[in-house]
N, CA, C and O of each residue as an XYZ file, in Angstrom:
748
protein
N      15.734     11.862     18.577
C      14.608     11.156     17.974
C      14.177     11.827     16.677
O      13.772     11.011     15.849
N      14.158     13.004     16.310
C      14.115     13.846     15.289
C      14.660     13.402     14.204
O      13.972     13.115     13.224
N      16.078     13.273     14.225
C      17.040     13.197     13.167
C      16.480     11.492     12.467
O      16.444     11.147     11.286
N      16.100     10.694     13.717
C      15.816      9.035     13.574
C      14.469      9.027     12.795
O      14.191      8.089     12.048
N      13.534     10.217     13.003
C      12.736     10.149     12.665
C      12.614     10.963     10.898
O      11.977     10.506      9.949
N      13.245     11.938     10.918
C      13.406     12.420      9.559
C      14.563     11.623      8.617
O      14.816     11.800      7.425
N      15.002     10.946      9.308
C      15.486      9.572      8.092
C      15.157      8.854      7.872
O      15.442      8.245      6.841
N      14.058      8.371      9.038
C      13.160      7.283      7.960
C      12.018      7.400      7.242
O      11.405      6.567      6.574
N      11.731      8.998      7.557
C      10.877      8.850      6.492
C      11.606      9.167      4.961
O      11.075      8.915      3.880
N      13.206      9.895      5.193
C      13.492     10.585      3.626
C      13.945      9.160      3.129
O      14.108      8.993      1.920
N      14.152      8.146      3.998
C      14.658      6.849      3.137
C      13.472      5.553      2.877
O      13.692      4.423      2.441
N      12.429      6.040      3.223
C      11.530      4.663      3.008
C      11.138      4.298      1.979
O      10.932      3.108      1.740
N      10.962      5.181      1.203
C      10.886      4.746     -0.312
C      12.169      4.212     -0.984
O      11.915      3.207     -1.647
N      13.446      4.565     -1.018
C      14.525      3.941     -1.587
C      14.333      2.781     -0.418
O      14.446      1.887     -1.257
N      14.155      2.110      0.703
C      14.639      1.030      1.034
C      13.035     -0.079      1.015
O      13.131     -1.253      1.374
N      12.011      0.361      0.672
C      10.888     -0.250      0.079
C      11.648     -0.576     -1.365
O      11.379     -1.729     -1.703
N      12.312     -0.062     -2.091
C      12.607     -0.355     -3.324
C      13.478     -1.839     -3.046
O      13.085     -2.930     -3.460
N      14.662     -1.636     -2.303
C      15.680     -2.707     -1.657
C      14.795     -3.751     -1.835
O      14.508     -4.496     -2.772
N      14.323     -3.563     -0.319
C      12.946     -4.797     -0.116
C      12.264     -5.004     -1.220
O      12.055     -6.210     -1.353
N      11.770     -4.297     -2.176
C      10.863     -5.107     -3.268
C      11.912     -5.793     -4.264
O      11.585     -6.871     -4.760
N      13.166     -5.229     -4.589
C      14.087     -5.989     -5.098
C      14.237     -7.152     -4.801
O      13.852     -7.983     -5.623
N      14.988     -7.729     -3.225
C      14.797     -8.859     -2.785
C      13.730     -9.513     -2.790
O      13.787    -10.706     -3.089
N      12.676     -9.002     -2.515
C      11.571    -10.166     -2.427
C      11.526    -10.602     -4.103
O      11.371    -11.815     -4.250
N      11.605    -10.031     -5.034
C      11.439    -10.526     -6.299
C      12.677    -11.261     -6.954
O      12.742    -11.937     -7.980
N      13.538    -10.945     -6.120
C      15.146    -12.326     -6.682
C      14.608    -13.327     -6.134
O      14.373    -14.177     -6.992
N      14.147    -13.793     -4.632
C      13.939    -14.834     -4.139
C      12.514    -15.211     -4.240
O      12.164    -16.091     -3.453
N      11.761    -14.813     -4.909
C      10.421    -15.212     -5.123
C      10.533    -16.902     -5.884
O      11.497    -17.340     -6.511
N       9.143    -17.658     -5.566
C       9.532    -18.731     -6.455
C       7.782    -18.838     -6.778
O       7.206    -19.840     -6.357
N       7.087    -17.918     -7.431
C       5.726    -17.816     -7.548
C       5.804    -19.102     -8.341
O       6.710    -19.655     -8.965
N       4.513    -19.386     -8.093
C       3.334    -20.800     -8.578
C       2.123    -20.059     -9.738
O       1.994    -18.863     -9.996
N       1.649    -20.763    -10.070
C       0.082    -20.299    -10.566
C      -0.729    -19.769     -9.752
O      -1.547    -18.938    -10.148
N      -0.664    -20.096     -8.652
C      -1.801    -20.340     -7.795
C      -1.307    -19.162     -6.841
O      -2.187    -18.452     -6.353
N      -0.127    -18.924     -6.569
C       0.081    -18.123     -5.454
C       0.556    -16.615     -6.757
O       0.682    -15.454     -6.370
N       0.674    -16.894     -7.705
C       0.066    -14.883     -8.394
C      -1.197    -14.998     -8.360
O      -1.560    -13.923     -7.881
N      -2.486    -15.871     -8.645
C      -3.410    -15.393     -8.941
C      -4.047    -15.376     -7.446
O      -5.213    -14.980     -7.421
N      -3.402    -15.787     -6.029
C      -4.238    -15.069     -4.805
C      -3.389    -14.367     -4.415
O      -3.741    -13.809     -3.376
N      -1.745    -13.921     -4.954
C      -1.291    -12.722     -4.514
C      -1.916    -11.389     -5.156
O      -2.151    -10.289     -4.655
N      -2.170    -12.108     -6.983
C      -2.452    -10.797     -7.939
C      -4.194    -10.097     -6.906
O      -4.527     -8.933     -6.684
N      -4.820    -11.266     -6.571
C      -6.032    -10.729     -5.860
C      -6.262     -9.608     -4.523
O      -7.067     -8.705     -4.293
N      -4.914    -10.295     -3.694
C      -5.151     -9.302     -2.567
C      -4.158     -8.065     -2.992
O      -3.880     -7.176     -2.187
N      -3.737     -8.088     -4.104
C      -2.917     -6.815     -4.449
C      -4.138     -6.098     -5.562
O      -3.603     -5.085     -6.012
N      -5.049     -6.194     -5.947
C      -6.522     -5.801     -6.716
C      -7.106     -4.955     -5.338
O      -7.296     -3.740     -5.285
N      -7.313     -5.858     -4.345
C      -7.894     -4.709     -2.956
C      -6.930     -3.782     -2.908
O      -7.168     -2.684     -3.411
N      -5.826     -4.003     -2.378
C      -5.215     -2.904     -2.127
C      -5.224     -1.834     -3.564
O      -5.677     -0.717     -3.313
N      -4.858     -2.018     -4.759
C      -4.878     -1.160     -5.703
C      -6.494     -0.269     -5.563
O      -6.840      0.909     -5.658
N      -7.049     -1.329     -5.342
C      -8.519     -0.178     -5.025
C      -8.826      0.730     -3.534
O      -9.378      1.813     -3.344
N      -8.303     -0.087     -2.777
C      -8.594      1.301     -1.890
C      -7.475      2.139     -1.527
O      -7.543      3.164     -0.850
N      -6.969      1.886     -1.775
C      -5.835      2.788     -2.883
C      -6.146      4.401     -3.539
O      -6.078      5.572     -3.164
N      -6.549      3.565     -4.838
C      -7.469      4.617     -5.421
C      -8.402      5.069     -4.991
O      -8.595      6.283     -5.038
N      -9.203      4.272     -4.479
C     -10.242      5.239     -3.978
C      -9.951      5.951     -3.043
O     -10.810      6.808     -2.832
N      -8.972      5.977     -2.277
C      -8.606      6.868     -1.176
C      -7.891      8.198     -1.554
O      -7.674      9.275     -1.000
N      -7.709      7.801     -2.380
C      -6.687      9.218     -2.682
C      -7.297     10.015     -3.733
O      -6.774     10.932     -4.367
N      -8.797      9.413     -3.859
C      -9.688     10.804     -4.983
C     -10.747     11.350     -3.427
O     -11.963     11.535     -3.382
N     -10.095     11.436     -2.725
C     -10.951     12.085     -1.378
C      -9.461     13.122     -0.646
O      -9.537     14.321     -0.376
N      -8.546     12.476     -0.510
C      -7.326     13.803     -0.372
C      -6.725     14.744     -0.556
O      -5.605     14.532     -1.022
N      -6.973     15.704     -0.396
C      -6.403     16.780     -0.534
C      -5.182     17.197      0.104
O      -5.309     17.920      1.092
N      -3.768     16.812     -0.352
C      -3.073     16.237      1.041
C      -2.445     17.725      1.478
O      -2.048     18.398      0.527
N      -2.322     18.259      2.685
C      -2.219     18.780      3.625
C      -2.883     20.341      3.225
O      -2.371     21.413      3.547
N      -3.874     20.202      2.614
C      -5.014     21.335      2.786
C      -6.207     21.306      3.199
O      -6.936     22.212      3.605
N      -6.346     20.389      3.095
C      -7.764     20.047      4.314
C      -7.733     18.570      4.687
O      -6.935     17.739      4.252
N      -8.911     18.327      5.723
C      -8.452     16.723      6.578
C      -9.953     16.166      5.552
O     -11.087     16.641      5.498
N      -9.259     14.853      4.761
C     -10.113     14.398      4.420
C     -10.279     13.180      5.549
O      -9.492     12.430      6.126
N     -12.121     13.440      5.559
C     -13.076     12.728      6.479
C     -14.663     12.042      5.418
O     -15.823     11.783      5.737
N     -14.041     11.986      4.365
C     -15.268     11.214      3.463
C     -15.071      9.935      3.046
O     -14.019      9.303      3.145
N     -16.254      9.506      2.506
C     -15.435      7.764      1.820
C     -14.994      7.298      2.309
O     -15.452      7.401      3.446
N     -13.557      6.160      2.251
C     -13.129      5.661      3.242
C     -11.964      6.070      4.150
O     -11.042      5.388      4.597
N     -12.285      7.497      4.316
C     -11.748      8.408      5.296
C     -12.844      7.886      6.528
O     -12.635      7.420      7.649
N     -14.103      8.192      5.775
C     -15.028      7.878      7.198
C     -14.494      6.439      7.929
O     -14.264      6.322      9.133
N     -14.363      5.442      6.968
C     -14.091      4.292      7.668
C     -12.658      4.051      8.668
O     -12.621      3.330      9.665
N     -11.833      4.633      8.262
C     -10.012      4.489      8.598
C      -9.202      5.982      8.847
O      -9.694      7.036      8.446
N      -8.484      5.946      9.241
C      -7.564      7.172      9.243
C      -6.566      7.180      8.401
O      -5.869      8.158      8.131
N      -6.450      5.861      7.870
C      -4.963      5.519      7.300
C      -5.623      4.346      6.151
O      -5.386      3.139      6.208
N      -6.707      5.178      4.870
C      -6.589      3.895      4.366
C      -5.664      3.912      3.396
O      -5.425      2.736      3.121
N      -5.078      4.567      2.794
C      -3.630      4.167      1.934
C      -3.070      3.060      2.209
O      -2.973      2.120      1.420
N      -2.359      3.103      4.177
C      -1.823      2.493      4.348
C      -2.494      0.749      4.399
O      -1.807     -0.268      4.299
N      -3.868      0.805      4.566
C      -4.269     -0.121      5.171
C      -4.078     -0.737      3.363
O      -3.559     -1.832      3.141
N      -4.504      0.023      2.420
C      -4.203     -0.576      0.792
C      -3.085     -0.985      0.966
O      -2.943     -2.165      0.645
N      -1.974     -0.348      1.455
C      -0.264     -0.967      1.380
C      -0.053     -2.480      1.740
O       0.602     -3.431      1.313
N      -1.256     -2.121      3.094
C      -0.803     -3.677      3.201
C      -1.581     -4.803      2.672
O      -1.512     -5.899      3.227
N      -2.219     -4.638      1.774
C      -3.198     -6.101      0.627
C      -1.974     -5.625     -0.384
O      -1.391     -6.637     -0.773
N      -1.545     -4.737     -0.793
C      -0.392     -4.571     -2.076
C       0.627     -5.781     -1.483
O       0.734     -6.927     -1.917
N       1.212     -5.269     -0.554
C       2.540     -5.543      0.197
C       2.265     -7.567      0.339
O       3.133     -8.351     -0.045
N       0.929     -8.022      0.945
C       0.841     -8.831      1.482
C       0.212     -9.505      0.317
O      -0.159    -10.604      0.729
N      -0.138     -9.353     -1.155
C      -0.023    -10.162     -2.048
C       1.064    -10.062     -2.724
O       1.068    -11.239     -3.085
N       1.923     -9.667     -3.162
C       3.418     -9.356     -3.198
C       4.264    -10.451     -2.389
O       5.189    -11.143     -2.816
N       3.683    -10.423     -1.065
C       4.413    -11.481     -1.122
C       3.768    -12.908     -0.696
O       4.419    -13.722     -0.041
N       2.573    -13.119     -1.079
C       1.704    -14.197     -1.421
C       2.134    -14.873     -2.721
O       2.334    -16.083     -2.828
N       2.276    -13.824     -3.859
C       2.654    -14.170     -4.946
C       4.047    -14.540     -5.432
O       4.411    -15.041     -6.496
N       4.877    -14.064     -4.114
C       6.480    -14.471     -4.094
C       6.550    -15.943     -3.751
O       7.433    -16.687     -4.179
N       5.474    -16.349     -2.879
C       5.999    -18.152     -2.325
C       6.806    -18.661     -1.727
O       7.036    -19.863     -1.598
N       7.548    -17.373     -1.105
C       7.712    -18.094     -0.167
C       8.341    -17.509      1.297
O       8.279    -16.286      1.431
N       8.832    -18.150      2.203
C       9.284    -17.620      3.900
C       9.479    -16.376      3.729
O       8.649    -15.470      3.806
N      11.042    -16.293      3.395
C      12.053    -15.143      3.532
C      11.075    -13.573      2.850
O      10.981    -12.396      3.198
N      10.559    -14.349      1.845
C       9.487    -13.046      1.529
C       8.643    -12.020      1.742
O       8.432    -10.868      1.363
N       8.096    -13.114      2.728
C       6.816    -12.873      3.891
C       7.506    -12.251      4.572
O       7.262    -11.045      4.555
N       8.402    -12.608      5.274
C       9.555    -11.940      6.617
C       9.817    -10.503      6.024
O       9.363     -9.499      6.572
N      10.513    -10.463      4.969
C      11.005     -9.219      4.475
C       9.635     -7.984      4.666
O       9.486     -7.018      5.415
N       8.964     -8.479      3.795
C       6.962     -7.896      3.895
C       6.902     -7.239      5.109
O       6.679     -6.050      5.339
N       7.178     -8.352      6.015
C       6.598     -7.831      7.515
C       7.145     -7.030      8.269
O       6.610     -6.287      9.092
N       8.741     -7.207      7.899
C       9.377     -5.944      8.882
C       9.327     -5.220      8.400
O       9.052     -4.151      8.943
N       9.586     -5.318      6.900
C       9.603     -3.092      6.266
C       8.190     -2.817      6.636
O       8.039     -1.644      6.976
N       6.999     -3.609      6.680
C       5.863     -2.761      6.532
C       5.392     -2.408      8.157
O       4.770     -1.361      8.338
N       5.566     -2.912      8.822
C       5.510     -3.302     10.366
C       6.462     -1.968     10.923
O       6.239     -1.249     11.897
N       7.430     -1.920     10.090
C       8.711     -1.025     11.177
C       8.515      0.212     10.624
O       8.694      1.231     11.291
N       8.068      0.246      9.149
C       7.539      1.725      8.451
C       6.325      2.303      8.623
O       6.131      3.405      9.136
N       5.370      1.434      8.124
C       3.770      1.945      8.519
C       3.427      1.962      9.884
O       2.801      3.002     10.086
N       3.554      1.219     11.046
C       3.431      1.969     12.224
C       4.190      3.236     12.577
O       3.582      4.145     13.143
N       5.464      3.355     12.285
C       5.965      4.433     12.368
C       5.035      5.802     11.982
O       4.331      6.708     12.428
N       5.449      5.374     11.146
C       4.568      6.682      9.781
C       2.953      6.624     10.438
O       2.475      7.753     10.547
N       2.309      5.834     10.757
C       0.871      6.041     11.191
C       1.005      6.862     12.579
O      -0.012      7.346     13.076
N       2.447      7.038     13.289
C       2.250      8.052     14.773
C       2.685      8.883     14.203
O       2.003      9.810     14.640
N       3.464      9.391     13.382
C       3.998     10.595     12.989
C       2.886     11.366     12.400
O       2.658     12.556     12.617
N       2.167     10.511     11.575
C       1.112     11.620     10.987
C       0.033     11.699     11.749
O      -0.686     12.671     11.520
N      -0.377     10.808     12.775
C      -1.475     11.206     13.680
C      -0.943     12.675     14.461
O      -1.777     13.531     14.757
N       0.272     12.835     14.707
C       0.644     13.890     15.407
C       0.806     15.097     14.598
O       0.746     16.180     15.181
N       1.025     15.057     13.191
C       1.120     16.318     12.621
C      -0.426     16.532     12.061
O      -0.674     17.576     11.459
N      -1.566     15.447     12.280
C      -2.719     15.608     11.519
C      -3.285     16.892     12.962
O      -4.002     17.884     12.827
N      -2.596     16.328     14.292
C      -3.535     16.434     15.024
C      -3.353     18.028     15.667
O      -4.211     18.640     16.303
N      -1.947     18.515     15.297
C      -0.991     19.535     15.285
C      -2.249     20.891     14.144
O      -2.872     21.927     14.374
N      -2.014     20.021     13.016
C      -2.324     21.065     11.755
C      -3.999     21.105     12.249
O      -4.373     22.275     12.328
N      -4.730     20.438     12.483
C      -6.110     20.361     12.123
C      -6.963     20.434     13.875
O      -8.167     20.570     14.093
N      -6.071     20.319     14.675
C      -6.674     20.349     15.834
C      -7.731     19.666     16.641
O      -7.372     18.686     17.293
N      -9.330     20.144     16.707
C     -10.219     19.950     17.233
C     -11.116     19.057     15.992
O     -11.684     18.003     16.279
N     -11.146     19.624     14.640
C     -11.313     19.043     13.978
C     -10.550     17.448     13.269
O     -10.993     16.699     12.399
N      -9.599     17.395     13.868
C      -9.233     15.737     13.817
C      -9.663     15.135     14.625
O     -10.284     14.090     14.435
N      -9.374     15.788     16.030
C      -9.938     14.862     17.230
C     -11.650     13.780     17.150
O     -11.896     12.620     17.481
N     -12.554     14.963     16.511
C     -13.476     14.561     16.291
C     -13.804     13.599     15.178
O     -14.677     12.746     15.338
N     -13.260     13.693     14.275
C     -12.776     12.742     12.804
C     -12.212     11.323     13.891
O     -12.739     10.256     13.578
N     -11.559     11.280     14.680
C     -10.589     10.182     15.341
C     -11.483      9.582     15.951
O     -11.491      8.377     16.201
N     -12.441     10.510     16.284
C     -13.517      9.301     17.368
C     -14.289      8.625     16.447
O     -14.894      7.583     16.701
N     -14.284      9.230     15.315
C     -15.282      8.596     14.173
C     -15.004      7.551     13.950
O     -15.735      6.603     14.241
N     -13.381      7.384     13.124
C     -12.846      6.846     12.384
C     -11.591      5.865     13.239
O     -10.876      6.239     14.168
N     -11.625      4.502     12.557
C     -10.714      3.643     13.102
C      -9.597      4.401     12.472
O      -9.599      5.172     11.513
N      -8.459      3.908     13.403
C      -6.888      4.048     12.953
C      -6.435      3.353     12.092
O      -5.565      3.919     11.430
N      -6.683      2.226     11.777
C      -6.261      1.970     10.830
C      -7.360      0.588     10.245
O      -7.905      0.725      9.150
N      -7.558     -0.463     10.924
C      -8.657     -1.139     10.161
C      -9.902     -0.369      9.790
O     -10.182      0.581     10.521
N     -10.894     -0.700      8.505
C     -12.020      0.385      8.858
C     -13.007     -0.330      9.667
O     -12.888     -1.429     10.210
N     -14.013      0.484      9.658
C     -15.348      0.570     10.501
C     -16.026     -0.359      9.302
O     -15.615     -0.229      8.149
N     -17.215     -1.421      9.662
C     -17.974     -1.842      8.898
C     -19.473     -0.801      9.308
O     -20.218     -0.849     10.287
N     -19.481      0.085      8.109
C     -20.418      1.154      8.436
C     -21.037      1.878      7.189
O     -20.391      1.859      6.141
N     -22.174      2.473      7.237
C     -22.441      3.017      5.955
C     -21.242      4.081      5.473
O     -20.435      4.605      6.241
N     -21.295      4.229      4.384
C     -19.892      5.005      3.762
C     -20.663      6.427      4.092
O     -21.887      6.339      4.190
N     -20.003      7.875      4.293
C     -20.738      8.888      4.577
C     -20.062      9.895      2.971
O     -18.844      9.943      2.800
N     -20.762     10.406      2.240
C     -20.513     11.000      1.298
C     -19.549     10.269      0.106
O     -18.398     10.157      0.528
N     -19.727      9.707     -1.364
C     -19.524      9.612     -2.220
C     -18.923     10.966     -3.157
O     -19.686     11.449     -3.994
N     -17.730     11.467     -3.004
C     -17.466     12.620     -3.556
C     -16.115     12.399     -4.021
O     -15.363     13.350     -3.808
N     -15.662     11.503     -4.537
C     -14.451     11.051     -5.142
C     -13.767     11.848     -6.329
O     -14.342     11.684     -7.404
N     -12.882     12.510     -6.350
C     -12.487     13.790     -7.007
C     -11.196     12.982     -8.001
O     -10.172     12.734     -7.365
N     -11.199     12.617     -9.330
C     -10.598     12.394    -10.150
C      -9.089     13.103    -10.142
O      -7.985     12.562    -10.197
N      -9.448     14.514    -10.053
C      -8.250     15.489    -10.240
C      -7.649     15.299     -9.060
O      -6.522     15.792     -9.114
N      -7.903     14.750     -7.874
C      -6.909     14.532     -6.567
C      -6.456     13.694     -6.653
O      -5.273     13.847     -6.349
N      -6.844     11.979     -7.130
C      -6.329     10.819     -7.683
C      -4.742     11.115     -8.591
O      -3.623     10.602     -8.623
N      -5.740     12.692     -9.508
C      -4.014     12.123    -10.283
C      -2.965     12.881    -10.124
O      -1.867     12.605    -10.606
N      -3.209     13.901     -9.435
C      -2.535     14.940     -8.217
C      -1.937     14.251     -7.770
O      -0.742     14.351     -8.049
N      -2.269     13.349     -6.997
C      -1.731     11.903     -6.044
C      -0.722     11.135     -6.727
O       0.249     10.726     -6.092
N      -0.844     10.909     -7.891
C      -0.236     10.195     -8.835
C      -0.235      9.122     -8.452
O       0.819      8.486     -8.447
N      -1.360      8.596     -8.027
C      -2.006      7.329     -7.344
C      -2.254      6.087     -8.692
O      -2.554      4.941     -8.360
N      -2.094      6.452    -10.220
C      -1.910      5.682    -10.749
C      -0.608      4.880    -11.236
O      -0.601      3.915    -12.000
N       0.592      5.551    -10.567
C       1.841      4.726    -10.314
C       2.009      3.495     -9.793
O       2.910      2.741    -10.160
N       0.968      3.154     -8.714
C       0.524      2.248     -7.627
C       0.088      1.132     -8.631
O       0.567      0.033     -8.353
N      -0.631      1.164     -9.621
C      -1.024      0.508    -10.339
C      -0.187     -0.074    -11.388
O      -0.380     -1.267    -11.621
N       0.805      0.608    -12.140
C       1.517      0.172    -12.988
C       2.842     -0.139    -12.318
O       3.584     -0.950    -12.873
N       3.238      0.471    -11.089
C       4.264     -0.923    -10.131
C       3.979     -1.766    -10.060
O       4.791     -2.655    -10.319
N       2.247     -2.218     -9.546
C       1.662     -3.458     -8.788
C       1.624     -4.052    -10.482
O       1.759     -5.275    -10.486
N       1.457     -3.394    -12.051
C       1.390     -4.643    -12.606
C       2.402     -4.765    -13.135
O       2.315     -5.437    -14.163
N       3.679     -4.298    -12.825
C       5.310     -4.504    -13.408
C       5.543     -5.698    -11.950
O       6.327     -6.625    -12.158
N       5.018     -5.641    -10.880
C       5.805     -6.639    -10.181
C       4.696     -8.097    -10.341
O       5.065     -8.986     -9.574
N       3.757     -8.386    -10.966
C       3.038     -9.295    -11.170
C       3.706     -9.781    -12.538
O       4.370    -10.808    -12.679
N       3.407     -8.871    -13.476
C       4.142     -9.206    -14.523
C       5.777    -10.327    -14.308
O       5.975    -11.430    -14.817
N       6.665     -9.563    -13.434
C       8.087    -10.132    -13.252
C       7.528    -11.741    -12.332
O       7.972    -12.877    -12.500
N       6.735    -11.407    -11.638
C       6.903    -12.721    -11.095
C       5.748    -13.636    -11.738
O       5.208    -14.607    -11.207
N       5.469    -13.016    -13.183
C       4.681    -14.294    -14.291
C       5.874    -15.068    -14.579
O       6.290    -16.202    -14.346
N       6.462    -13.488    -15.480
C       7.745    -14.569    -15.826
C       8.903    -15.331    -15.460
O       9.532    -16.153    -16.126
N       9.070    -14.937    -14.340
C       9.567    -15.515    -13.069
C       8.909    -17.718    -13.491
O       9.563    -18.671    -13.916
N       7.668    -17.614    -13.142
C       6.711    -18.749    -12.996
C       7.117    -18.890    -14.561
O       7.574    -20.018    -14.743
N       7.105    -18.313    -15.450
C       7.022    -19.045    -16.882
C       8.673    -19.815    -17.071
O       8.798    -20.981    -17.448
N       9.762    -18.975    -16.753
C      11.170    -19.575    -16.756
C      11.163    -21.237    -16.303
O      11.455    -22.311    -16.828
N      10.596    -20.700    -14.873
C      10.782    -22.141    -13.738
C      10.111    -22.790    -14.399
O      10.624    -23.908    -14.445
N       8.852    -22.741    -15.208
C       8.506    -24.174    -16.007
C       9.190    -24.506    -17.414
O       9.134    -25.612    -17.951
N       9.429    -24.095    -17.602
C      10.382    -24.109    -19.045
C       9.869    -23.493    -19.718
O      10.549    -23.489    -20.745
N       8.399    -22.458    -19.944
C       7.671    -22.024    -21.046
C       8.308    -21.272    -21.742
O       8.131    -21.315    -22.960
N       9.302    -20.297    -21.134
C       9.866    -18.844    -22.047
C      11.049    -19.351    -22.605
O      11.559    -18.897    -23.630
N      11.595    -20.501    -21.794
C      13.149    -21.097    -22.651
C      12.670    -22.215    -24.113
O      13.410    -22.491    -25.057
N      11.397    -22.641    -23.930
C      10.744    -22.588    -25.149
C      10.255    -22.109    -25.995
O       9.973    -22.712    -27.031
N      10.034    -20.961    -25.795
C       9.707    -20.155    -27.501
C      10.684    -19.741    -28.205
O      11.690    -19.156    -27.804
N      10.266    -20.187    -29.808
C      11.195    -19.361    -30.478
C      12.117    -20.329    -31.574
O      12.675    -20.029    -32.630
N      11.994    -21.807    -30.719
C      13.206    -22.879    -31.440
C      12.286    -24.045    -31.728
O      12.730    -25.064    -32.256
C-alpha cells in the first residue's frame, strides 16, 4: 500500500495535467457556460488564496481563517476550480474526467494527510478536528483574521491564478473559433 500510495501522490500533478489536457481538446464552451464556469472557478481561486496566507506548511498546524472552518480548504477551492473547468468545458466526458481525477485524488490525499497531520501535531490536531469540518466548512464566525502575504507567495499560490486564467482564456478562444470570430479577423 506504500509504494500505491507514494505514486500517487509523486504522479498527481503530471496526470492532473493529462486530465486538464483532455478536458480542454474536448471542451465545446458556450458564452454562458465560461462565464458560470469562469464564476465557480473565482470561488475556488479565492479560497484558495485565502487559505494559503494562513499556512505555514509543515511547521505549524494552521487553525485560523478558513482553517477554522475546514481542514482541507485548498482542496475544497480545487473543487469550484476543477468543477468550473469543467462547467466551462460543456460538456459529459468533461465532467466525468473532473470527477474521477478529483474524487480518486482528493479523497485520497485528504486520508493521507489527516494521518500525517495527526502523526506530526498530535493532541493538538485532534482538537482542531473537533473544531473543524473535513472538508465542507462550518457556517460560523471566522476565528482570527491574520492572513500572512509572505505565506501566500511561499505557497506560490499565485500560479493557481494564472493557470485558472490560461485555461479560461483557451476555452474563450476555443468559443471564439466555433463561432467564426477569430477565423475572421484580419481579411
Amino acid at each position: 500500500m506504500r509504494n500505491t500510495t507514494e505514486t500517487l501522490i509523486k504522479y498527481r500533478s503530471f496526470i492532473g495535467i493529462l486530465c486538464l489536457v483532455a478536458v480542454l481538446w474536448l471542451a465545446t464552451p458556450t458564452a454562458r457556460s465560461i462565464f458560470i464556469g469562469f464564476f465557480f472557478m473565482m470561488i475556488g481561486m479565492f479560497f484558495r488564496g485565502w487559505s494559503s496566507g494562513y499556512i505555514n506548511k509543515d511547521k505549524e498546524l494552521a487553525t485560523d481563517g478558513p482553517y477554522s472552518l475546514t481542514r482541507n480548504p485548498l482542496y475544497f477551492g480545487n473543487l469550484f476550480i476543477g468543477s468550473g473547468i469543467a462547467i466551462a468545458s460543456n460538456n459529459v466526458p468533461t465532467v466525468l474526467i473532473f470527477l474521477v481525477y478529483y474524487f480518486t485524488f482528493f479523497t485520497f490525499l485528504i486520508i493521507v494527510e489527516r494521518k500525517r497531520l495527526r502523526k506530526r501535531f498530535g493532541s493538538q490536531y485532534d482538537k482542531w478536528a473537533k473544531q473543524a469540518n473535513l472538508f465542507f466548512p462550518k457556517i460560523k464566525k471566522i476565528r482570527k483574521f491574520n492572513f500572512n502575504i509572505s505565506y501566500y507567495m511561499k505557497n506560490r499560490e499565485y500560479r493557481v491564478l494564472f493557470y485558472s486564467l490560461f485555461v479560461i482564456a483557451v476555452l474563450i478562444i476555443k468559443f471564439l473559433k466555433k463561432i467564426g470570430f477569430i477565423d475572421g479577423i484580419g481579411k
